[in-house]
C-alpha positions, 0 to 999 in steps of 0.5 A, spaced: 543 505 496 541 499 493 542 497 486 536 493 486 530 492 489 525 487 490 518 490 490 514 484 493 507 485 490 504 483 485 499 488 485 499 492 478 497 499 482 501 498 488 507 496 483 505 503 479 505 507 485 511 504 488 516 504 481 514 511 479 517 514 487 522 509 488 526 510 481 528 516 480 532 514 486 537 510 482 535 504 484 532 499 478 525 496 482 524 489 479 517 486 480 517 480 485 514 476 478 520 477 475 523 472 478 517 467 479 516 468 486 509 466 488 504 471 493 506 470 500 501 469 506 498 474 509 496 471 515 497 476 521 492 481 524 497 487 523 500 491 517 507 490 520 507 482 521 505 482 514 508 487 511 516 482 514 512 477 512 511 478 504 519 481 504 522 475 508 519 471 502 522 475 497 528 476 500 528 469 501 527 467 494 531 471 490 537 472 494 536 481 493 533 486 497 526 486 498 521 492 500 514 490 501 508 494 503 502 492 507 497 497 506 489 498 506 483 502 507 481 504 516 473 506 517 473 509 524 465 507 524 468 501 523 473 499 528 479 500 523 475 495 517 476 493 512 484 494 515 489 488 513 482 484 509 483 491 504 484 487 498 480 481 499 474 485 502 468 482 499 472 475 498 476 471 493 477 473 487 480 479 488 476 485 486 476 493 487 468 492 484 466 488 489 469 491 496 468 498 494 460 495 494 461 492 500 463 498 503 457 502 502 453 496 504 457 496 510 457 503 511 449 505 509 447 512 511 452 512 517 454 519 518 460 518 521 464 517 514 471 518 517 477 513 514 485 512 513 489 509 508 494 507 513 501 504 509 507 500 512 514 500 508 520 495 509 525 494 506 530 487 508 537 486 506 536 480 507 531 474 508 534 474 515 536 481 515 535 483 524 534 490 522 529 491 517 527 499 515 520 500 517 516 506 515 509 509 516 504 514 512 497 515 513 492 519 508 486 522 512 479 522 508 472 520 508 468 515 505 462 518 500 456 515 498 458 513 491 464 512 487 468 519 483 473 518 478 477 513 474 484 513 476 487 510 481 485 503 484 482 499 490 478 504 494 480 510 490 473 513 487 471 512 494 476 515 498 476 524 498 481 528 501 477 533 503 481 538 504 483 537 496 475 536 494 477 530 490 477 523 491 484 519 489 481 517 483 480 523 481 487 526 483 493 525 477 498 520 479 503 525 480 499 529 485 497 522 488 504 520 488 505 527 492 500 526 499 498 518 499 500 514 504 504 510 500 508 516 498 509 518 505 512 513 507 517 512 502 519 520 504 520 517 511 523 510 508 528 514 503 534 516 508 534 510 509 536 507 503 540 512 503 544 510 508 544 502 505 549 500 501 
């Protein structure tokens, strides 16, 4: 397994999330911030192309093995939006706030309130690297017509598991760890890993 693991973000709850379920592995998870490497364009329309994207940078920069996710929230009634445009939503500068007050404004009195967060995971050994790790998860909910809860992040106080009763900001961060789409797609990234020296 890697001794060191570049984690291309600098999203503090991603970076949180991330850490928590890939340091018991062994591995010391750096931040990408810690060797000043600036956020990555994100210019593709698919989680994969941008999620290669943001590990080919850091991998780059700091000559390590980098793991990026691409992530974001898809309302069916919406054709797969917010989708790749998650973060930025309701525009710059970046706010949970604000794209979780354009999605109900967006949504209205829609019934069909069905939605995903869908999470893409690579891991490069190298800038070049031809045979990147990929993995995918998918947390299946709905979107309700106000915000419960307080943890979590992004669109979180919005997005309940409904076989569970509660939204993801209402979960502990040991129980979200557990079923999101992150988590599931570091399950499926591990063996992986595993098998990279």
């Amino acid at each position: 397994m890697f001794k060191k693991l570049v984690i291309a973000s600098n999203n503090p709850g991603k970076l949180r999330e991330i850490g928590q379920i890939i340091a018991p592995r062994g591995m010391e998870v750096l931040p990408q911030s810690a060797f000043a490497v600036p956020e990555a364009d994100e210019p593709h329309a698919t989680f994969i192309e941008n999620a290669l994207a943001k590990a080919r940078h850091a991998a780059a920069i700091t000559g390590l093995p980098a793991l990026a996710d691409d992530s974001g929230l898809c309302v069916d009634a919406l054709g797969g939006a917010p989708g790749v445009h998650s973060a930025r939503y309701a525009g710059d500068p970046r706010s949970d706030e604000r794209n979780n007050a354009k999605l109900l404004e967006v949504l209205g009195e829609r019934e069909d309130r069905q939605a995903h967060y869908y999470c893409v995971i690579v891991v490069l050994r190298h800038a070049q690297d031809p045979q990147p790790l990929i993995a995918q998860g998918l947390w299946r909910g709905e979107i309700l017509r106000s915000p419960r809860g307080c943890g979590g992040f992004g669109y979180d106080p919005l997005f309940l598991d409904a076989k569970l009763g509660q939204t993801g900001a209402e979960l502990t961060p040991a129980r979200k760890n557990l079923i999101s789409h992150r988590a599931k797609a570091l399950a499926l990234l591990s063996e992986g890993l595993r098998r990279c020296a």
